[in-house]
C-alpha positions as MATLAB code, in Angstrom:
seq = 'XXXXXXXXXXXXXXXXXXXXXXXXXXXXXXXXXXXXXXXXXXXXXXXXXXXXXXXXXXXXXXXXXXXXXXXXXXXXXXXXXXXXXXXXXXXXXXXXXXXXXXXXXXXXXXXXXXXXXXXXXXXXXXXXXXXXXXXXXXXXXXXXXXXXXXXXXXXXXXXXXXXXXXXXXXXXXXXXXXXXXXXXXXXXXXXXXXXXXXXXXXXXXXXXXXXXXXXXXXXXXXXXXXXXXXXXXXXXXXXXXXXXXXXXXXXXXXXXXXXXXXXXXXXXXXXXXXXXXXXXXXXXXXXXXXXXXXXXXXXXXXXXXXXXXXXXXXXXXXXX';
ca = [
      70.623  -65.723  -15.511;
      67.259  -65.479  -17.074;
      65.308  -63.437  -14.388;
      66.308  -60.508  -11.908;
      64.108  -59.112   -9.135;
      64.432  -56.082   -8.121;
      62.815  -54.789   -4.745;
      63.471  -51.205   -3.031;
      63.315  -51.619    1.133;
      62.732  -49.054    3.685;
      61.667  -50.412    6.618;
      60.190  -53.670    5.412;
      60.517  -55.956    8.370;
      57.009  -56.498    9.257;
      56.723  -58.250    5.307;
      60.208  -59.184    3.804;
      60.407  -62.549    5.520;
      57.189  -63.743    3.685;
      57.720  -61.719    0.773;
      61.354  -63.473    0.206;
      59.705  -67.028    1.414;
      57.726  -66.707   -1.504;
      59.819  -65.422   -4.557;
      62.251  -68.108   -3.679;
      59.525  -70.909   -3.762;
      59.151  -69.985   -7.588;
      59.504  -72.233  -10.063;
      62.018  -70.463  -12.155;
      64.082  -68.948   -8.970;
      66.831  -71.283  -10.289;
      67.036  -68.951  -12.930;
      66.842  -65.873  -11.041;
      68.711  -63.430   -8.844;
      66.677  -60.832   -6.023;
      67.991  -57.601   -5.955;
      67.379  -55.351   -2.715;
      67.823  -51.421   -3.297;
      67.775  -50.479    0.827;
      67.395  -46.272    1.403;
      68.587  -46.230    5.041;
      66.327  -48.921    6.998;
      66.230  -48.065   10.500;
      64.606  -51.518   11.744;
      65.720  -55.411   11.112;
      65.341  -55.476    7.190;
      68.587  -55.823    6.254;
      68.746  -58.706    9.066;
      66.091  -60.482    7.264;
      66.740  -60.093    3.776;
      70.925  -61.386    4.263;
      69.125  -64.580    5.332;
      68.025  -64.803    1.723;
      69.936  -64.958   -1.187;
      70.172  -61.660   -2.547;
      72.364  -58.434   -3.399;
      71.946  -55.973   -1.440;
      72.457  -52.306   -2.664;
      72.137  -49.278   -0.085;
      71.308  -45.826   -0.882;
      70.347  -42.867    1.224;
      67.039  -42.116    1.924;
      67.016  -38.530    0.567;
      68.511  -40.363   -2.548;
      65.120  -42.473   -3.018;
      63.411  -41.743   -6.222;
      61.018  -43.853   -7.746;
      62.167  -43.960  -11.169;
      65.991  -43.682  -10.601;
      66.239  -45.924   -7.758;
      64.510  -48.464  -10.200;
      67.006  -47.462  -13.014;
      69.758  -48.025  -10.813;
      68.708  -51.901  -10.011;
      68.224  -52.537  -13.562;
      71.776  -51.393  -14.755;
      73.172  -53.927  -11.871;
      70.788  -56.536  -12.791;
      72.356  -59.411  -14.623;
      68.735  -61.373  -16.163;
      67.452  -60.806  -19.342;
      64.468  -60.131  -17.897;
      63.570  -57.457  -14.742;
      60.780  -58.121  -12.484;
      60.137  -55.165  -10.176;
      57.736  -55.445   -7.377;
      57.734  -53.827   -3.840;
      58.396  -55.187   -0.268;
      55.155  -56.191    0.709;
      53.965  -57.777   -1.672;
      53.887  -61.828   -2.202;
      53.225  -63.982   -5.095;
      49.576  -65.098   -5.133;
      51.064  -68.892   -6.053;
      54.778  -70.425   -7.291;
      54.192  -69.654  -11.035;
      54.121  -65.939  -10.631;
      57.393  -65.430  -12.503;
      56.291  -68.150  -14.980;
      53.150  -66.119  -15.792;
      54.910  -62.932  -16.197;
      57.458  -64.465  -18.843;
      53.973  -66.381  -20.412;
      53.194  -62.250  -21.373;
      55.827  -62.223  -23.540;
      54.000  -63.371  -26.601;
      56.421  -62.294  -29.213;
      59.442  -60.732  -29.353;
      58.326  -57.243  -29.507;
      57.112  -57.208  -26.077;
      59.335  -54.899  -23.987;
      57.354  -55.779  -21.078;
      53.958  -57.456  -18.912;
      51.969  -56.170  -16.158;
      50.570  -58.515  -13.775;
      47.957  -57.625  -10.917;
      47.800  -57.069   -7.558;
      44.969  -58.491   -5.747;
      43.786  -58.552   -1.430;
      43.202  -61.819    0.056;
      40.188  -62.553    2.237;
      41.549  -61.676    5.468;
      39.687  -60.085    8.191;
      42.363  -57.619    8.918;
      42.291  -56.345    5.454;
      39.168  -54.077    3.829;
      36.271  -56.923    2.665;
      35.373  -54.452   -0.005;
      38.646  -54.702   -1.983;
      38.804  -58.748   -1.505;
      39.745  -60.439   -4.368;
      36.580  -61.561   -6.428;
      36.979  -62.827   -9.848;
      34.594  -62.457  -12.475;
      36.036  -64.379  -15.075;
      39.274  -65.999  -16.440;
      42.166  -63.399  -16.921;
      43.297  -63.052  -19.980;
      46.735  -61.914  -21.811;
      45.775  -58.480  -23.852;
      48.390  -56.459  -26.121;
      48.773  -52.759  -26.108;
      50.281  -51.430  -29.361;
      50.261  -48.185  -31.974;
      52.181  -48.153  -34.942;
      51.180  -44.563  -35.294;
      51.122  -42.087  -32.313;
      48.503  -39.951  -33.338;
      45.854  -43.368  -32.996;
      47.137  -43.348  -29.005;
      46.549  -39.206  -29.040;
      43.249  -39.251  -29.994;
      42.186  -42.097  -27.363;
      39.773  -40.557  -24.631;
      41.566  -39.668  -21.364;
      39.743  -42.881  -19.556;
      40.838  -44.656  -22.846;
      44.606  -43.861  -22.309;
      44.986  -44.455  -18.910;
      43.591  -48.078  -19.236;
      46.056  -48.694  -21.977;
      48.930  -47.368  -19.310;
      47.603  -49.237  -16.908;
      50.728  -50.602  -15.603;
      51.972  -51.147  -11.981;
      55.304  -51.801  -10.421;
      54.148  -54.082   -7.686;
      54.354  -56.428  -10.797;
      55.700  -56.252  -13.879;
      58.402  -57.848  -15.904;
      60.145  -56.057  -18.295;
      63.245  -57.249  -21.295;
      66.186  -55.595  -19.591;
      67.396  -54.313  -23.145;
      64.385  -52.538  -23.467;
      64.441  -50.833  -19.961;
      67.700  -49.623  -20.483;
      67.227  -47.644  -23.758;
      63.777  -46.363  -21.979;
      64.462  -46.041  -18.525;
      61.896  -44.681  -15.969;
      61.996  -41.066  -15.533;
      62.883  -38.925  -12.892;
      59.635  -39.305  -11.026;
      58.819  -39.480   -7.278;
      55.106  -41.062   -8.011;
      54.114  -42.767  -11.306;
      57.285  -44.103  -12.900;
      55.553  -46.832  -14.083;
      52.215  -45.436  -16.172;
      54.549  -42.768  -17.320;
      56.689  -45.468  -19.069;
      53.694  -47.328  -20.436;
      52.810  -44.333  -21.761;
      56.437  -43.294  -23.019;
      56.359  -46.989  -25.045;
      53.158  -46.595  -26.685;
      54.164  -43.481  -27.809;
      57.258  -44.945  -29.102;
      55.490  -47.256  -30.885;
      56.515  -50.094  -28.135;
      54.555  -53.363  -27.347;
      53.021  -53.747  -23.869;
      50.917  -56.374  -22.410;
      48.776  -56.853  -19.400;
      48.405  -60.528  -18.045;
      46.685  -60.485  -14.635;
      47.012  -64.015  -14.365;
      50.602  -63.003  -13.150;
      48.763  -62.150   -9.318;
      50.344  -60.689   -6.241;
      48.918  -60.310   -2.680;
      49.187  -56.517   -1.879;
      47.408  -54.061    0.495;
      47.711  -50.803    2.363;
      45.719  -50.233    5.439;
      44.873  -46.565    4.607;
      43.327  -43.895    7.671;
      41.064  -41.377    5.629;
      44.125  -38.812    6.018;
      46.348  -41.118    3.987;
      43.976  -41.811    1.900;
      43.354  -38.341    1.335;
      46.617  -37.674    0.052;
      46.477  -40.439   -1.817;
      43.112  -40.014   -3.816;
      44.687  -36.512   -4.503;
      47.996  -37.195   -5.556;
      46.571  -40.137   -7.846;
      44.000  -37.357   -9.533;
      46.884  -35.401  -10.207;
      49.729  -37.182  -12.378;
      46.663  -38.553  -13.933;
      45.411  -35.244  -14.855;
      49.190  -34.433  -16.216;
      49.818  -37.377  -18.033;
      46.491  -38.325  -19.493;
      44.252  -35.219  -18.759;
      42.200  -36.762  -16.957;
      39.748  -35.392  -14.639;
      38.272  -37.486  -11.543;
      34.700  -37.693  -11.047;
      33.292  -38.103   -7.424;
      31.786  -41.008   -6.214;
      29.295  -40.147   -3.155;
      26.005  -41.653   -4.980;
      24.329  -43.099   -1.445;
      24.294  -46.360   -4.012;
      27.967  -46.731   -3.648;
      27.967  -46.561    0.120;
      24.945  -49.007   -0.209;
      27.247  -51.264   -2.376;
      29.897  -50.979    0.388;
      27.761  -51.924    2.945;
      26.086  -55.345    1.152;
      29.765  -56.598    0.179;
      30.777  -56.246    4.007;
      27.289  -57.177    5.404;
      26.853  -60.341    3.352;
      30.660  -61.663    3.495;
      30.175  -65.035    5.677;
      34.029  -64.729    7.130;
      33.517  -61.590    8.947;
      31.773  -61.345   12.786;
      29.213  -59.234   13.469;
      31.691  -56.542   15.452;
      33.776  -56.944   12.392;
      31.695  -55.996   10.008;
      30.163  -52.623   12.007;
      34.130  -52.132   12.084;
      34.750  -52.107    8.287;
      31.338  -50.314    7.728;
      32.412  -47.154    9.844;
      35.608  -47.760    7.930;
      34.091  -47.497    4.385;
      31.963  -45.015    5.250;
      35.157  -42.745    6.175;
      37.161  -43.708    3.773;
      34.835  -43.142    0.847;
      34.256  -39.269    2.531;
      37.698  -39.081    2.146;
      38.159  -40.050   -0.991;
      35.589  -37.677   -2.058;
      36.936  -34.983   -0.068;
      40.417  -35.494   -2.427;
      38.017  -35.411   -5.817;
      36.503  -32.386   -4.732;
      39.087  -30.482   -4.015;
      41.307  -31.524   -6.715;
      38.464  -30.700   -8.734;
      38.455  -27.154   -7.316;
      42.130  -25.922   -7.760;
      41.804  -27.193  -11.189;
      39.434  -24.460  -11.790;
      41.785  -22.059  -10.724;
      44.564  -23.148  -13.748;
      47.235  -25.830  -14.230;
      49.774  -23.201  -12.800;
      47.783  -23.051  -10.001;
      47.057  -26.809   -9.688;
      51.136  -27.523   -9.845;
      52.408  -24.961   -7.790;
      49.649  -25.696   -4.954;
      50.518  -29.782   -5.549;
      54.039  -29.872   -5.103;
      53.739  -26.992   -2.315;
      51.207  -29.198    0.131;
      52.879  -32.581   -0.646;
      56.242  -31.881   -0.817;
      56.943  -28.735    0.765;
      55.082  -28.869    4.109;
      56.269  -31.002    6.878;
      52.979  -31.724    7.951;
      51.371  -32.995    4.736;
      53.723  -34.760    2.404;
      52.971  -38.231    1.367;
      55.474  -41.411    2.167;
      57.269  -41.662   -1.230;
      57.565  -45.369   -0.265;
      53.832  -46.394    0.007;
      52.736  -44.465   -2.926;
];
């Protein structure tokens, strides 16, 4: 076994048929094993993923946790290698595992990050379509000392952690003597960071490309934005800057206006859209920006007390 996938569920029907369809048309699936970590679906997922060849393991939902759940797939996992990525999202072409392994340049690596990207679909935002500037290529992340990583600017660090779980392959070895941490958002940049710290090897090859998007209403998005500004202020220190220059709504706009595959009722649709969206984005900045006047106490207590705490306002641990 050279390659195990590992995929937590919770209600995935709408995306696990075409998700599966894909991994298995891979050219190294002969060599692989999928992995499915269900936490108490309630619709037909587990229907649709026993038509596929996989092991199924089944938690509770109020046993869900981003890092353990991931630890716990990984220590069941039989591959050399683990590739984790999420239940809607689908290889971008049948070398995606290929071009994962193709990261592991030497045999330092303890793991590669590939990218997720938005096809050019009409249901899906035109802004964040998938337009390539140039050829992707494979870059290494590495510091011998710790201090060199330390004194990196905040912006600096979090592009060298800029790791995602949606996909990324990692040497199983590895993950096991640095598992993810108990973490119900951010598993993933906190173990980039935890390797370079170590001294650990890390490389990003976005060549390695999966279709992935999230419809998000300006509430979600909200909580999102916010929840985003935070670990990033706690791991990296990291403070987000707002982004309401009327030149970024005008940006917006000329993508949508000037994109060929959309209708003319489409593209007044994703305008309004945009135009939301980007007020609620700002709306997160801003007020993340304000509690971190009032202290870090201050900032964690109010965090974990309006996301977790409150019935009406916590975010989906599954779609962060």
């Amino acid at each position: 076994m050279l390659i195990s996938i590992i995929i937590p569920v919770f209600n995935g029907a709408y995306w696990l048929e075409e998700t599966l369809s894909a991994i298995v048309k891979q050219t190294l699936f002969d060599k692989s094993e999928i992995i499915i970590i269900d936490s108490g679906s309630t619709d037909k997922s587990l229907e649709i993923v026993a038509r596929f060849p996989v092991k199924i393991i089944q938690i509770s939902s109020t046993d869900f946790n981003h890092g353990e759940t991931r630890n716990l797939g990984v220590r069941e996992a039989k591959g050399e290698y683990v590739v984790l990525t999420v239940q809607d999202a689908k290889p971008a072409d049948d070398f995606w595992l290929q071009k994962l392994l193709d990261g592991f340049i030497h045999s330092n690596v303890s793991g590669v990050c590939g990218y997720q990207i938005v096809p050019h679909d009409p249901k899906m935002n035109p802004v964040y379509w998938f337009r390539p500037q140039s050829e992707p290529v494979i870059t290494e992340f590495h510091f011998s000392d710790p201090e060199d990583f330390k004194r990196l600017s905040p912006l600096e660090k979090r592009r060298a952690c800029g790791w995602d779980d949606v996909t990324a392959m990692y040497r199983r070895k590895d993950l096991l003597e640095k598992p993810f941490r108990k973490v119900f958002f951010g598993e993933d940049i906190q173990w980039a960071k935890d390797m370079l710290l170590s001294g650990g090897h890390i490389v990003l090859n976005h060549a390695a490309r999966v279709y992935h998007y999230h419809f998000d209403n300006p509430e979600f998005s909200f909580k999102r934005v916010y929840t985003e500004s935070f670990f990033k202020y706690r791991l990296f220190q990291l403070i987000p800057s707002l982004n309401n220059s009327i030149l970024d709504y005008l940006r917006d706009i000329k993508i949508i206006v000037t994109e060929q595959k959309l209708t003319l009722s489409e593209k007044y649709k994703w305008i309004i859209y945009n135009i939301k969206l980007r007020n609620a984005k700002n709306v997160a900045i801003r007020q993340f920006n304000e509690d971190l006047k009032k202290g870090d106490d201050f900032l964690e207590d109010n965090f974990y007390a309006r996301f977790l705490s409150s019935p009406a306002a916590p975010v989906p641990v599954h779609d962060l």
